[in-house]
C-alpha positions in Angstrom: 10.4 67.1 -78.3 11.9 63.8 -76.9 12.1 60.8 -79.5 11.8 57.6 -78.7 15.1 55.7 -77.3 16.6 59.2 -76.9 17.3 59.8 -80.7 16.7 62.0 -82.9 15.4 61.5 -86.0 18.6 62.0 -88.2 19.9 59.1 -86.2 16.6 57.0 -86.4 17.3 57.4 -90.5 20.7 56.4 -90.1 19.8 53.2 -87.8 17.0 52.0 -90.2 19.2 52.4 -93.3 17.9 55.3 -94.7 21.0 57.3 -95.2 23.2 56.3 -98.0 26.4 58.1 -98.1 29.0 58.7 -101.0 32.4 59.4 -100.3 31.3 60.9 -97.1 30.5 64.0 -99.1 27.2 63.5 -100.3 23.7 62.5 -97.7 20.3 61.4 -98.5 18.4 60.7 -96.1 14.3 60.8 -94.9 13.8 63.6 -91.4 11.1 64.2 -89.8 10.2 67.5 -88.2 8.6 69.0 -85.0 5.4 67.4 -84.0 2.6 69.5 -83.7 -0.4 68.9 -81.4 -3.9 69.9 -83.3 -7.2 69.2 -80.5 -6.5 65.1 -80.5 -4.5 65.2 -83.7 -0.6 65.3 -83.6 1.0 65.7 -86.6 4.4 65.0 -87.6 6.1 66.5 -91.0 8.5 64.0 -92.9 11.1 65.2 -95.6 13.8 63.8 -97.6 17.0 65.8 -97.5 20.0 66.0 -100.3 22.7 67.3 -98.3 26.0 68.2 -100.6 29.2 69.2 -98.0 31.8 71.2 -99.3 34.9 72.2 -97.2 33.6 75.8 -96.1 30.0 74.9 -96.0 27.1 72.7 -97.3 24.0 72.6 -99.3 20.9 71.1 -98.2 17.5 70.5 -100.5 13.9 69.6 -98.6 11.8 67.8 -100.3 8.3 66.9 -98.6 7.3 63.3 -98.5 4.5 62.3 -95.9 2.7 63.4 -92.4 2.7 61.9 -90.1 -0.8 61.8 -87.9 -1.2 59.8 -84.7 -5.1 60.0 -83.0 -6.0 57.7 -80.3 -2.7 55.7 -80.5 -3.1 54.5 -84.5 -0.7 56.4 -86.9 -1.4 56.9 -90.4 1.0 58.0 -93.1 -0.1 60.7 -95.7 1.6 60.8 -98.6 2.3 64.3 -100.0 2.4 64.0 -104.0 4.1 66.5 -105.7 2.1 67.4 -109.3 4.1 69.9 -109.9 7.1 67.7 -109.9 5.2 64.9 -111.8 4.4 67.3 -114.7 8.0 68.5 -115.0 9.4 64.8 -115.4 6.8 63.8 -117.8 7.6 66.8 -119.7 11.7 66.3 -119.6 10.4 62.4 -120.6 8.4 63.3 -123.2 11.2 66.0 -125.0 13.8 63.4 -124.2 11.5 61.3 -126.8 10.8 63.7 -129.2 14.9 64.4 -129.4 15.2 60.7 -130.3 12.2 60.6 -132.8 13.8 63.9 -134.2 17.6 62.0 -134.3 16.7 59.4 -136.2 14.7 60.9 -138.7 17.6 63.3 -139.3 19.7 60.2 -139.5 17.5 58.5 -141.8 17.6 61.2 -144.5 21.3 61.6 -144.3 21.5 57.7 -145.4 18.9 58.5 -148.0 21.5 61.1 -149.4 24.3 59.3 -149.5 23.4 56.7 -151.3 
């Protein structure tokens, strides 16, 4: 697939500022994939990647974000929401919560105690 200006979509993340880097050993950064054609329709996939390198190899994590679809020269961007991953946060919120309601009423009757 040829990209525009010759480059590839890593380096179009790097030259909009979409990579940020720690200690050279750590990558975020937004890739989109292979463009497929579909009767007037092409459709491009988008991901954010995590990419961890270690000294004998590396570990990457996809995580879907958007398509991509172009028709008749307009593009439109399609978000893809994760529910799944919605659910899980406002459950790890919502116990994070209930572990501080939990603290303090523990604290509360160890005061009581004491004095």
């Amino acid at each position: 697939m040829k990209h525009p200006e010759g480059i590839s979509p890593l380096d179009q993340g790097m030259a909009k500022g979409e990579r940020r880097r720690f200690q050279g050993l750590l990558h975020w950064q937004k890739i989109s994939g292979q463009s497929i054609v579909v009767n007037d329709f092409t459709l491009t996939p988008q991901s954010w990647a995590l990419i961890v390198r270690f000294p004998r190899g590396a570990f990457v994590w996809h995580r879907p974000s958007a398509v991509l679809v172009e028709r008749n020269g307009q593009m439109q961007h399609l978000p893809i929401v994760d529910l799944t991953r919605a659910i899980q946060l406002g459950l790890l919120g919502l116990g994070g919560i209930i572990i501080t309601i939990v603290a303090f009423v523990r604290f509360a009757r160890r005061k009581e105690r004491v004095l």
